[in-house]
C-alpha positions in Angstrom: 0.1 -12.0 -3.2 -3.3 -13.4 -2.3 -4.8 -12.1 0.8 -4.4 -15.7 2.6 -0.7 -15.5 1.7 -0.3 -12.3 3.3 -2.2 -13.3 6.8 1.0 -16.0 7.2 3.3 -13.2 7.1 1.9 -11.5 10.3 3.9 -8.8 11.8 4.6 -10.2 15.1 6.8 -12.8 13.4 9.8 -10.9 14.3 8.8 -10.7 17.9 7.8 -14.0 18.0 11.5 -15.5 17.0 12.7 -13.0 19.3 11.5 -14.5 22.1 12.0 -18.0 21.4 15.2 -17.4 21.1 15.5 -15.5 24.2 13.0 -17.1 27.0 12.4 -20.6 27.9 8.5 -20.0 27.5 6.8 -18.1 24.7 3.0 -17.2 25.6 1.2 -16.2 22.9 -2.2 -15.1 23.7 -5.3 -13.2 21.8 -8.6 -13.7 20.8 -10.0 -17.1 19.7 -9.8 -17.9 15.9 -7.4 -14.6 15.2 -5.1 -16.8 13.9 -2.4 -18.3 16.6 -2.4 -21.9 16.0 -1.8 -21.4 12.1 0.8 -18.3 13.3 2.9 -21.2 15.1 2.3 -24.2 13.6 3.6 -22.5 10.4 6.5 -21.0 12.3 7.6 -23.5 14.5 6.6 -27.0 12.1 9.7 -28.5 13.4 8.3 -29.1 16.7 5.5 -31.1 18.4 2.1 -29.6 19.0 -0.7 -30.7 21.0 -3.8 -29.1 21.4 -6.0 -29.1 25.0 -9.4 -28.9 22.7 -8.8 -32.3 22.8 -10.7 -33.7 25.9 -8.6 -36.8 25.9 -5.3 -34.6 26.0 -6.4 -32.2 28.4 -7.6 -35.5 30.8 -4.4 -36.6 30.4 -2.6 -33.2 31.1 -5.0 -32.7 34.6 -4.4 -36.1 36.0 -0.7 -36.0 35.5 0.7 -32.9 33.9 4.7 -33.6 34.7 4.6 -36.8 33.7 2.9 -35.5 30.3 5.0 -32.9 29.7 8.2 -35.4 30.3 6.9 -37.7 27.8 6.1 -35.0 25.5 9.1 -33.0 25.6 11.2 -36.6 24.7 13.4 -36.5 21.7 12.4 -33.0 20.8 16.1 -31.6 21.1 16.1 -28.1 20.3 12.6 -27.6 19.3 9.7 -26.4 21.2 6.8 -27.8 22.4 4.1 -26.1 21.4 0.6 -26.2 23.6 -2.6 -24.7 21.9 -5.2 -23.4 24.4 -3.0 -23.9 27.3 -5.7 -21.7 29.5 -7.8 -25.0 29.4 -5.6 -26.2 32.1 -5.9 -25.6 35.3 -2.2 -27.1 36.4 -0.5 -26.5 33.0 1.3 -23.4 34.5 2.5 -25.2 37.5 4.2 -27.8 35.9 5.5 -26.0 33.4 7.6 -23.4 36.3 8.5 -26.4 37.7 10.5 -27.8 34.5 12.0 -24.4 33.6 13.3 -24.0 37.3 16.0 -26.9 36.5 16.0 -26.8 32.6 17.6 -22.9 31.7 17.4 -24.0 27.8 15.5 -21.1 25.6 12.0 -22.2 23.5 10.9 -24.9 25.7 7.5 -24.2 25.3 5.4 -22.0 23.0 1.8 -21.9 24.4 -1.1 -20.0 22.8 -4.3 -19.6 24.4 -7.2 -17.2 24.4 -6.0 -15.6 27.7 -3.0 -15.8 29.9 -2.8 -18.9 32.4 0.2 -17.6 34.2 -1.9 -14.8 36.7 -1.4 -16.2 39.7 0.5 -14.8 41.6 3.4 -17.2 42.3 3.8 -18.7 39.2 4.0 -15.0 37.5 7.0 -14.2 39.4 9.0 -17.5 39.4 8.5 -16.9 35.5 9.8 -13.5 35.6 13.1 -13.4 32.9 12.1 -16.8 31.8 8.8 -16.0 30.1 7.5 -13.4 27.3 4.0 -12.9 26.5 3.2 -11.9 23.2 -0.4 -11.0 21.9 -1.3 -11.2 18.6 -4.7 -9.4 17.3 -7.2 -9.3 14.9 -5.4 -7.8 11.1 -4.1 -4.9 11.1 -4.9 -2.8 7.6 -0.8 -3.5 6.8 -1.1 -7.0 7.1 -4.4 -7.0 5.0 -3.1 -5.2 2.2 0.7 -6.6 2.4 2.2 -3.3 3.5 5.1 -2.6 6.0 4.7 -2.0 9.7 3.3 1.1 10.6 6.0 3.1 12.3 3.7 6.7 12.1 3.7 6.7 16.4 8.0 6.6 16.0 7.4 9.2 13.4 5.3 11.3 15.9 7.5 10.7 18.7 10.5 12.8 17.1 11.1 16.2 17.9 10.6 17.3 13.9 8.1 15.1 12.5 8.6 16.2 8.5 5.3 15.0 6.5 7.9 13.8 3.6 9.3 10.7 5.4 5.5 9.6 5.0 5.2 7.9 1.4 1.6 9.2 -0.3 -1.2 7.9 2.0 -3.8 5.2 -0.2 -6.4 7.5 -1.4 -9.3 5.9 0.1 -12.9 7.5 -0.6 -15.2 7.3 3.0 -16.8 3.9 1.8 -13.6 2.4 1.4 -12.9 2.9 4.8 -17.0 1.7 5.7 -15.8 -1.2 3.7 -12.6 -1.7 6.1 -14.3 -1.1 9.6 -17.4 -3.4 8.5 -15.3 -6.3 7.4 -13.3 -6.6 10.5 -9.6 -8.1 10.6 -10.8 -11.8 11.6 -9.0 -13.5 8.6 -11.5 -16.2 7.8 -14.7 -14.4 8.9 -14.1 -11.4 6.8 -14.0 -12.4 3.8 -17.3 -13.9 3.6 -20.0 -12.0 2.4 -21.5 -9.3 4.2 -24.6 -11.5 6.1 -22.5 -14.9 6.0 -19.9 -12.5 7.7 -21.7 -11.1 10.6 -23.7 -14.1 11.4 -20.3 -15.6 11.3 -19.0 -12.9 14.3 -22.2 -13.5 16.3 -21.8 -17.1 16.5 -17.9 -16.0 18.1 -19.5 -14.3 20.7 -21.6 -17.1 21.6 -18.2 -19.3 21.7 -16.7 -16.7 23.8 -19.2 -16.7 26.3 -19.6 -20.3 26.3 -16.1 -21.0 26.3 -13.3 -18.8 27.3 -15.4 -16.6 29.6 -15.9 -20.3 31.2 -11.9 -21.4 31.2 -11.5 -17.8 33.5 -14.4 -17.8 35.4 -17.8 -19.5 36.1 -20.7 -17.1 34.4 -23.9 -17.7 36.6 -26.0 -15.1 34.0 -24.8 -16.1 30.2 -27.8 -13.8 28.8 -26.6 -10.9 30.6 -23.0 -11.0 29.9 -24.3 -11.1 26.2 -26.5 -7.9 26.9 -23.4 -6.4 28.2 -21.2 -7.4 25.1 -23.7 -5.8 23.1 -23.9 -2.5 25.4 -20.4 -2.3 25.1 -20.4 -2.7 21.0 -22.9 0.4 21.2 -20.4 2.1 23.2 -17.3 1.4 21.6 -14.9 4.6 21.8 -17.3 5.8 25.0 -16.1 6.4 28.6 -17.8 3.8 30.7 -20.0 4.7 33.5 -20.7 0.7 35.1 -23.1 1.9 37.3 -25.4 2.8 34.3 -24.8 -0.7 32.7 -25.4 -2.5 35.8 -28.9 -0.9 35.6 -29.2 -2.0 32.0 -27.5 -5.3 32.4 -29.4 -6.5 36.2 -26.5 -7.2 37.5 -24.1 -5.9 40.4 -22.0 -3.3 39.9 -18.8 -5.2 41.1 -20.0 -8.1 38.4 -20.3 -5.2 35.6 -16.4 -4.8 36.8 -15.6 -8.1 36.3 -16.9 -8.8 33.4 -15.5 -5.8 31.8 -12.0 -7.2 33.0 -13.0 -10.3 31.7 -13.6 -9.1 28.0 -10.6 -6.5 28.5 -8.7 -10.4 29.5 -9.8 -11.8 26.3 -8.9 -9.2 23.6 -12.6 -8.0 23.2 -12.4 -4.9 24.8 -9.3 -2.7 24.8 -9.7 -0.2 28.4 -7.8 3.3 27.5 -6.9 4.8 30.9 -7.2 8.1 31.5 -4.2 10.1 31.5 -4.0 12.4 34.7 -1.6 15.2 34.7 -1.3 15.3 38.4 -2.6 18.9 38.0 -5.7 18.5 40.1 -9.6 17.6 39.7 -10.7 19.2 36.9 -9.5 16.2 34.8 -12.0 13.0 34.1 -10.8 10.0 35.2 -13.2 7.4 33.7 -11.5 4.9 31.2 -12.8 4.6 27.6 -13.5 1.8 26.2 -12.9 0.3 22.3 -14.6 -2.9 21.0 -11.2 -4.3 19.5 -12.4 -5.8 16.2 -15.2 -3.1 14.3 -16.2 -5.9 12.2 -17.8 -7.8 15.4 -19.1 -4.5 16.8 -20.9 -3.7 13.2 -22.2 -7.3 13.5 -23.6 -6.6 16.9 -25.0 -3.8 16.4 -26.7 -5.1 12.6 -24.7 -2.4 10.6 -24.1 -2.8 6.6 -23.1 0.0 4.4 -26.4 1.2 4.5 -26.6 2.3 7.9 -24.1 5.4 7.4 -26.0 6.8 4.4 -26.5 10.6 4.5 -30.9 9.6 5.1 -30.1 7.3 7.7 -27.3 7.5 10.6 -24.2 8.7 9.2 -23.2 10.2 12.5 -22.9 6.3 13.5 -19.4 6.3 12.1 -17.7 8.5 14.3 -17.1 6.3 17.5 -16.7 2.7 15.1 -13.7 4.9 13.1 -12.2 6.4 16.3 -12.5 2.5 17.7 -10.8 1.5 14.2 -7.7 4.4 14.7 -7.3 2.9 18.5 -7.0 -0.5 17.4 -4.7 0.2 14.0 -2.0 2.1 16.9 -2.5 -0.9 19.3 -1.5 -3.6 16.9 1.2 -0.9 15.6 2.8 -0.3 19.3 4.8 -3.2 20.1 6.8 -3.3 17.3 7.7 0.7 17.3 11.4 1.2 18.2 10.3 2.8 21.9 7.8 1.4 24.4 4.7 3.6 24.4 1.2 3.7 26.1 -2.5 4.7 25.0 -4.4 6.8 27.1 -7.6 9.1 26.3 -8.1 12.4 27.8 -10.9 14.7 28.8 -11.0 17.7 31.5 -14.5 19.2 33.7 -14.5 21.6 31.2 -15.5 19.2 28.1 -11.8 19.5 26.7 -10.9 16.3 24.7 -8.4 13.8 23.4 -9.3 11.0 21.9 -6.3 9.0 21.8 -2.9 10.3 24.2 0.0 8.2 23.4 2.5 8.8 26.0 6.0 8.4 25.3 7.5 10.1 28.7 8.0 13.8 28.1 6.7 13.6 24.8 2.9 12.9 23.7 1.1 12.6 20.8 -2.3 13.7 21.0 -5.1 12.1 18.3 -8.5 13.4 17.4 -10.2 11.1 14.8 -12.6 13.2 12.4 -15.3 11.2 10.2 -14.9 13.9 7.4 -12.8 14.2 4.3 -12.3 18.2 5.4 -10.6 19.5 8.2 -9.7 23.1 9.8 -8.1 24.9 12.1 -11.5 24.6 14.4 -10.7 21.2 14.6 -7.0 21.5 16.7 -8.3 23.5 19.3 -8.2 20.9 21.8 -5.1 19.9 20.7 -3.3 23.2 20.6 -5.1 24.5 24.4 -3.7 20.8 25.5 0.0 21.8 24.7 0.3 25.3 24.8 -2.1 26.1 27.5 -3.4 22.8 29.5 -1.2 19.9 31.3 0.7 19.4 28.2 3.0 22.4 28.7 5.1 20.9 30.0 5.9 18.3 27.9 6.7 18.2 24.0 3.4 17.3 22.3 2.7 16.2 18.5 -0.9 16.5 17.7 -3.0 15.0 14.6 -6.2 14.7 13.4 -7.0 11.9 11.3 -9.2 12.4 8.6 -11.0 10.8 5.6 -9.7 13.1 3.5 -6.6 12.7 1.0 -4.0 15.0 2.0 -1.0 15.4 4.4 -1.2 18.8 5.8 0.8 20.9 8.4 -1.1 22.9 10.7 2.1 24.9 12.3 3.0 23.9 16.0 3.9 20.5 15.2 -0.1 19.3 14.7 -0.8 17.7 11.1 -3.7 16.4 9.7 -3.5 13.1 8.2 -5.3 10.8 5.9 -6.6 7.7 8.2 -4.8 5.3 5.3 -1.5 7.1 6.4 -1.7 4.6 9.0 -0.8 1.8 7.4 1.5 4.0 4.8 5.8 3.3 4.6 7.2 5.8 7.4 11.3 6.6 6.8 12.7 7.5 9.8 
């Protein structure tokens, strides 16, 4: 199977006919050029599809969106109407809650969009039980390479993990995975050639600035919302002080905030809260924050193979491979059997946790280790956390991913795994 043949067999398909089946408005949301028109025009070719890039149709859609719609939605029967970059329209969602009200008939409308266009408030919760948001991201590692979909946070979450219902992890050497975090999961843009490529993702930032920043709010400093982006690609996998990036950036703190929600809006940014035990003050509560495609964030930041070269800046891979675990268990989450939620963790006293997937009263705790060894040194966190720390109380699974080759037990229910185990078959 070529590569392009695998991207139409996303993941989320499942999911996606789900909820066609099941709501009278699909909204499938996620960053520009990740792949969402294809996803549904492919899926749903039975149907009629309009696009609002078009500046005659999205005229036409302002100046009289019901009447639109009406005409539109004519002779389509059972099939959807599907709206690409709904967000371009300001009275899109209106009309649309005021259609559903009266028609209770599932798959109406399948929208796609850089961001959602249902946030305010009224509209949100006349569409509650009548619309499902879906989003889809950049390629996971599975869907590159044609494999399954990762179940390893189900596998964590029981109370025996066994490291045999895990098929042999791809032996991957550390440039391999260089190779992986530099080409990014955007399917056209990463299979160009390394400077095609990133000159490719900074021209997408431009677009998202000038664009879908603009469709959710109006930038009055372009150049410093770009400085920003690029602050934030430097600090990918960091906890976030704003008042330090406001300084760097010029602008006001409560802007810095925006912004940040903004990007977080658009699937640039992925925010990991931090996970409070309830315990008292000792524990950090600044989020962290991932740049959700490494690809872009190598782009940003001028990186090439080169860069993490023993004479150079090898230690430059740690927080771009931890970003790259975060975003391989974000794609993963939605379609494990249980809902779960990623947190990070760190206390006064410099204890961390990289990644804290909270399942209820179980967690699985995830340090990510840029080296093909590991030791006991390097569970200490993760053993104080549940035997000692806020954890106690709860059942806690801990790993270490690694860019080594092995599956190994630790005792206590920690392992250390290969990083490629996260795209490995899981029985459960």
């Amino acid at each position: 199977m070529t590569e392009t043949e695998a991207y139409l067999q996303r993941h989320l398909v499942v999911e996606l006919e789900e909820a066609v089946a099941s709501a009278r408005v699909v909204n499938l949301i996620g960053p520009r050029q990740v792949g969402k028109t294809t996803l549904v025009r492919d899926l749903f070719g039975h149907g009629r599809f309009i696009t609002l890039d078009d500046v005659a149709v999205l005229s036409a859609m302002e100046a009289d969106p019901e009447g639109q719609l009406a005409s539109l939605m004519q002779d389509l029967g059972q099939a959807p109407l599907i709206i690409d970059e709904a967000q371009r329209s300001k009275k899109l969602a209106l009309a649309i809650k005021m259609i559903v009200d009266t028609d209770r008939r599932k798959g109406q409308f399948v929208l796609t969009g850089s961001s959602n266009i249902f946030t305010t408030t009224d509209v949100a919760d006349s569409l509650a039980g009548r619309m499902r948001t879906l989003k889809l991201w950049p390629l996971s590692v599975a869907e590159i390479k044609s494999g399954p979909v990762s179940q390893l946070v189900d596998w964590a979450m029981q109370k025996n993990p066994n490291l045999g219902q895990i098929s042999d992890p791809e032996p991957l050497a550390r440039s391999d995975y260089i190779n992986l975090i530099l080409a990014g999961g955007f399917p056209e843009t990463r299979k160009l050639p390394l400077r095609s490529r990133q000159r490719g993702y900074r021209d997408y930032i431009d677009a998202v600035v000038e664009r879908d920043v603009a469709d959710i709010t109006p930038v009055r400093k372009p150049d410093a919302l770009r400085i920003l982006i690029d602050q934030m690609a430097a600090r990918s996998a960091q906890e976030t002080n704003t008042s330090e990036l406001a300084k760097l950036t010029k602008l006001q703190r409560v802007t810095v905030d925006q912004y940040l929600d903004i990007l977080v809006r658009l699937s640039m940014l992925t925010k990991l809260g931090a996970w409070t035990s309830g315990e008292g003050k000792r524990e950090i509560k600044q989020p962290k924050y991932h740049f959700v495609d490494s690809g872009i964030a190598c782009a940003l930041r001028r990186f090439t193979d080169a860069t993490f070269a023993i004479d150079n800046t090898p230690q430059a891979l740690g927080g771009l491979l931890e970003s790259f675990v975060a975003g391989e268990l974000q794609r993963a989450l939605p379609l494990q059997d249980s809902d779960y939620r990623l947190y990070h963790w760190r206390s006064s006293e410099q204890r961390e946790i990289d990644i804290l997937i909270d399942g209820g009263n179980h967690l699985v705790n995830v340090e990510v280790k840029s080296s093909a060894s590991v030791n006991h040194d390097d569970f200490k966190h993760l053993k104080w956390f549940s035997k000692e720390g806020p954890g106690r109380t709860k059942v806690c699974t801990g790993i270490v991913f690694y860019l080594g080759q092995k599956k190994l037990s630790f005792g206590g229910g920690n392992y250390a795994l290969p990083v490629s185990t996260l795209w490995s078959r899981v029985t459960l």
